[in-house]
C-alpha positions in Angstrom: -6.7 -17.5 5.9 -9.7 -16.3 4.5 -12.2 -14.8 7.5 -15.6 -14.7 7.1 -17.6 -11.8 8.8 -20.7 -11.0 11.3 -23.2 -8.3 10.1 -21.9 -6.7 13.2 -18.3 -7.1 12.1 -19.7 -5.5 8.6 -21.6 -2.9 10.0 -18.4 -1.7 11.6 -16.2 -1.8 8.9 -18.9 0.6 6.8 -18.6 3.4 9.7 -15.0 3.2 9.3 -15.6 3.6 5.6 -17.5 6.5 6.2 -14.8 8.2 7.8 -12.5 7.5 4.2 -15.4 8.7 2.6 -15.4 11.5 3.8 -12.2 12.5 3.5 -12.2 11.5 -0.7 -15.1 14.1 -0.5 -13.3 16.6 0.9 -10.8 16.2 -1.3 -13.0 16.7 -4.3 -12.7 20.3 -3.3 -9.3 20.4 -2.1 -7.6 19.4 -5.1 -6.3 22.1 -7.5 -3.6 23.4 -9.8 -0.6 24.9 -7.2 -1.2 22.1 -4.0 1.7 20.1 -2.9 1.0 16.5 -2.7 1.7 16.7 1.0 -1.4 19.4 1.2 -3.1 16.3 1.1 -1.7 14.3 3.4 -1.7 16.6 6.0 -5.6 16.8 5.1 -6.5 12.8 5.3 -4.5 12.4 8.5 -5.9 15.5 10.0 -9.5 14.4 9.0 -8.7 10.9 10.1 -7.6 11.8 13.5 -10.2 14.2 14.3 -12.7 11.7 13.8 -11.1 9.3 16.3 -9.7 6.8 13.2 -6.3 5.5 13.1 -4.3 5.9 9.1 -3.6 1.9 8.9 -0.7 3.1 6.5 1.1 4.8 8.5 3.8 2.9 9.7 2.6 -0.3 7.9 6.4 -1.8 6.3 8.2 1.0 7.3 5.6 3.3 5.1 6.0 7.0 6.8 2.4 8.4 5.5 -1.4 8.7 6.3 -1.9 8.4 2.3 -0.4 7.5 -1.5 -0.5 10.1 -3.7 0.1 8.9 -7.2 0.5 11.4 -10.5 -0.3 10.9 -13.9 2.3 8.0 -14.6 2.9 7.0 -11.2 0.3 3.8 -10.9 1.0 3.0 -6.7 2.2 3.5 -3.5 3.9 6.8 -4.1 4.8 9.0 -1.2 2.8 12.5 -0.7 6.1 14.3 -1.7 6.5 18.4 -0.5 7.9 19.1 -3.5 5.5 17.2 -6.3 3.3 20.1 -7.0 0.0 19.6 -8.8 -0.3 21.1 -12.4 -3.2 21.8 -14.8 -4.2 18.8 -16.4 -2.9 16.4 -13.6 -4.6 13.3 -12.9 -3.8 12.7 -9.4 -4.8 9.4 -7.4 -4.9 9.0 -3.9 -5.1 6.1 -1.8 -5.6 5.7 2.1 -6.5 3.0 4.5 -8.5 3.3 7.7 -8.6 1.9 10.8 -11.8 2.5 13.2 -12.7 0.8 16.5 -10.7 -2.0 15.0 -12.5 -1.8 12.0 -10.5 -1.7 8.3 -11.5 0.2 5.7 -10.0 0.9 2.3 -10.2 3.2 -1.1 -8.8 4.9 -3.9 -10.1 7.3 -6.0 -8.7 9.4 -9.1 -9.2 13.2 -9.2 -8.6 15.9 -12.5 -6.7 18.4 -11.6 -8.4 21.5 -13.3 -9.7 20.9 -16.4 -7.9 17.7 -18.3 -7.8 16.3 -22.2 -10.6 14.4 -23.3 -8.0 11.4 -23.2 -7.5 11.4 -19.8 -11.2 12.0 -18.8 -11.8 8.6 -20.8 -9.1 6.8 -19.0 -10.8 8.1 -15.5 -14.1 7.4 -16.7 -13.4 3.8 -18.3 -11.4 3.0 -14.9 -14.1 3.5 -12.8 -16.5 1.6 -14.6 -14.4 -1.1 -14.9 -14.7 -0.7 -10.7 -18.2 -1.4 -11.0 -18.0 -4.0 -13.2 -16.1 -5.8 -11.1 -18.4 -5.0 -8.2 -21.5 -6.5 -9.9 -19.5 -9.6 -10.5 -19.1 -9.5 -6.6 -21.9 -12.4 -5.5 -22.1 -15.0 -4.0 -21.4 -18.3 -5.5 -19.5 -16.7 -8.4 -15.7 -16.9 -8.8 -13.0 -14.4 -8.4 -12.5 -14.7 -12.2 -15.6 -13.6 -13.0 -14.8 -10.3 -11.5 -11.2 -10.1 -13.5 -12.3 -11.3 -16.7 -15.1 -8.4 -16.5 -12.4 -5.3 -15.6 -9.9 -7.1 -18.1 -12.2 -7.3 -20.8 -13.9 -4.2 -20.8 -10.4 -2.1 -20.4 -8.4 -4.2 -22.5 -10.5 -5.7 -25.0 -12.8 -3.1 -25.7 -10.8 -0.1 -24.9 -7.2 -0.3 -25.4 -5.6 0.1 -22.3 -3.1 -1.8 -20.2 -5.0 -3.4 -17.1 -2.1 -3.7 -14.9 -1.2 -7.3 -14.1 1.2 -7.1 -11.1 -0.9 -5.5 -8.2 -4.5 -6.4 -7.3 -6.9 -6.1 -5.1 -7.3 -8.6 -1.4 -9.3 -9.4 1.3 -9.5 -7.0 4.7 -10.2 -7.2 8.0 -9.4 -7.6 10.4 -6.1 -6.6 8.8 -5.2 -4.4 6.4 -4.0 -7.0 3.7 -5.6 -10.2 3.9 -6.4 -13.2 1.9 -7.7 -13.6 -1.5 -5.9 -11.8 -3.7 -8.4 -10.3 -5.9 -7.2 -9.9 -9.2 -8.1 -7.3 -12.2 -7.6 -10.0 -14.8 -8.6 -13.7 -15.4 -11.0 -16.6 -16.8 -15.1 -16.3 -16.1 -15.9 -19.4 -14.0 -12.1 -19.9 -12.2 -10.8 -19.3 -9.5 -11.8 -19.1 -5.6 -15.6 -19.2 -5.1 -17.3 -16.1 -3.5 -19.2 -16.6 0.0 -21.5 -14.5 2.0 -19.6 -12.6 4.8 -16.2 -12.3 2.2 -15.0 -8.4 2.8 -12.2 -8.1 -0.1 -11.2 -4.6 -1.9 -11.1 -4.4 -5.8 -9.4 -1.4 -7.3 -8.4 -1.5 -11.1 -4.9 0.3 -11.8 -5.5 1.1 -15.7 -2.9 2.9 -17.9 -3.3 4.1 -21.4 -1.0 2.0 -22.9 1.2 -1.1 -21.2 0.0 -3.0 -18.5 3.5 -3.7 -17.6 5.0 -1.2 -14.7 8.6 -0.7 -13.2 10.3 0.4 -9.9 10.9 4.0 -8.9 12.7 5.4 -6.0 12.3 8.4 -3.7 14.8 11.1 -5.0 14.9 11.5 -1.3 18.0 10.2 0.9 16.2 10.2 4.1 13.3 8.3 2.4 14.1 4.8 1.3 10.9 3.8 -0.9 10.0 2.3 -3.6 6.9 2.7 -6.1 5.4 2.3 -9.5 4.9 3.6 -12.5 3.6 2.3 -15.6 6.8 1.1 -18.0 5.8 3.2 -21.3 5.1 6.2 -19.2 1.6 6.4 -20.5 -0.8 7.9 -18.2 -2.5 5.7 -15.1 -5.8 6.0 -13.0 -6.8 3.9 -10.1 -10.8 3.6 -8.4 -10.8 1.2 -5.4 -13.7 0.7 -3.0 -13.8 -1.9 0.1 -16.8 -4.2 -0.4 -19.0 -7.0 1.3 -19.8 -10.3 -0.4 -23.8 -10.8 1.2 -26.6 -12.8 0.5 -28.4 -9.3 -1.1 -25.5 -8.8 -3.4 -22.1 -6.9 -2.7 -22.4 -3.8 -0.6 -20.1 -1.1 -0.9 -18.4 0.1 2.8 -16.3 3.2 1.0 -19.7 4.6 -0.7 -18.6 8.4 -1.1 -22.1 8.8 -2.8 -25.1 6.3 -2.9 -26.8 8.1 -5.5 -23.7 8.0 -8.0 -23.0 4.2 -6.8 -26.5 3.6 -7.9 -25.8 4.7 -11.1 -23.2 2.8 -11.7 -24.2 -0.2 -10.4 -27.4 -0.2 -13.0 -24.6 0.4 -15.5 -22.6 -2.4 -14.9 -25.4 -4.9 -14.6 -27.0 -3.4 -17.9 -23.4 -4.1 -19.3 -23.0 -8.0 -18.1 -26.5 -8.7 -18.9 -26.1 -7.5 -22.7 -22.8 -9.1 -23.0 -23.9 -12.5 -21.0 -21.4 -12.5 -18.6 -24.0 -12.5 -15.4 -24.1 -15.7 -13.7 
């Protein structure tokens, strides 16, 4: 069932996006060559906690963690493993869910570790502009294919990469994982129509080269999980924000930077417009 929600109920889910904000900001000075991937969850949970916020992850299907920390080929829902240790060069993506006053909040966001190749800062950069694109597609009265057919086109078509296919973005709130699925791919002018009051997430997993991903499990014995990783082992970045569907336009509950947001926003609607895919 698709819920449709109050300004209130909006209003609460941005303070709880504040709160993941803030902890993909500290992060931006956290992350370095020679950190454990658990450095970093013991940072988001701690930063979580302290500001009175529940990690919705953390004990969600028998998940053990505050965060997913995802490496260079590893596209989702990897553990923050002690032993994965961060390397010049890295592209590193972490992924967390917050819970606040009942409020749900989600986001992704992909980090260079040190100083990376020119490739990979494309793939980041492409990635998160594909974000946007799909945000700008967020209004109401357009269709959910409007905002796949923008992140597929502009990664795939114009790019090269492999927009993956078999994870996608959904509706939240009030529970983590909600209907629609909100995929990254599609037709323009399909799929479910947008409303005003719609809070969904869309966060584009793009890898250099397939789309296609495969299984991996925890070398672990004491840690039965399962996660992703693109099939070719090409490279994979991930940008994901939790978003409202209003009659003003979308509005962005996971804003880590309004300034930034602004940017690319202007971006994305300079793109649509010149390529006539604005409704």
């Amino acid at each position: 069932m698709i819920t449709l929600k109050s300004e209130r109920e909006i209003e609460g889910m941005r303070e709880s996006g504040k709160i993941l904000a803030g902890v993909h900001l500290g992060l931006r000075d956290m992350i370095k060559p020679g950190i454990s991937a658990y450095s970093i969850e013991e940072f988001a949970n701690d930063y979580i906690v302290s500001h009175r916020a529940t990690p919705s992850e953390k004990g969600f299907e028998g998940y053990k963690y505050a965060t997913c920390v995802d490496v260079n080929d590893e596209v989702a829902h990897g553990t923050p493993r002690k032993d994965l240790i961060l390397q010049e060069g890295d592209i590193v993506k972490v992924d967390m869910t917050v819970n606040y006053k009942g409020y749900e909040s989600d986001s992704c966001w992909s980090y260079a570790v040190g100083s990376v190749t020119q490739e990979t800062s494309d793939l980041m950069e492409v990635t998160k502009k594909s974000l946007y694109l799909g945000i700008a597609q967020s209004v109401e009265g357009n269709r959910l294919g409007d905002i796949g057919y923008a992140i597929q086109h502009f990664t795939e078509d114009e790019h090269g990469y492999g927009d993956v296919r078999d994870l996608c973005g959904h509706g939240i709130g009030p529970t983590m994982h909600e209907e629609p699925d909100v995929l990254h791919y599609g037709e323009p002018g399909k799929g479910l129509r947008l409303k005003n009051g719609m809070t969904i997430t869309i966060e584009p997993m793009i890898n250099e080269g397939t789309w296609e991903i495969v299984d991996r499990s925890l070398k672990d014995p004491n840690d039965d999980w399962i996660y992703y990783a693109s099939a070719d082992g090409s490279w994979s970045a991930q940008y994901e924000h939790t978003l409202a569907i209003t009659a003003d336009g979308p509005k962005i509950l996971t804003s880590q930077d309004a300034a930034e947001d602004a940017k690319y926003m202007k971006w994305a609607q300079d793109y649509l417009k010149e390529h006539n895919q604005n409704k």
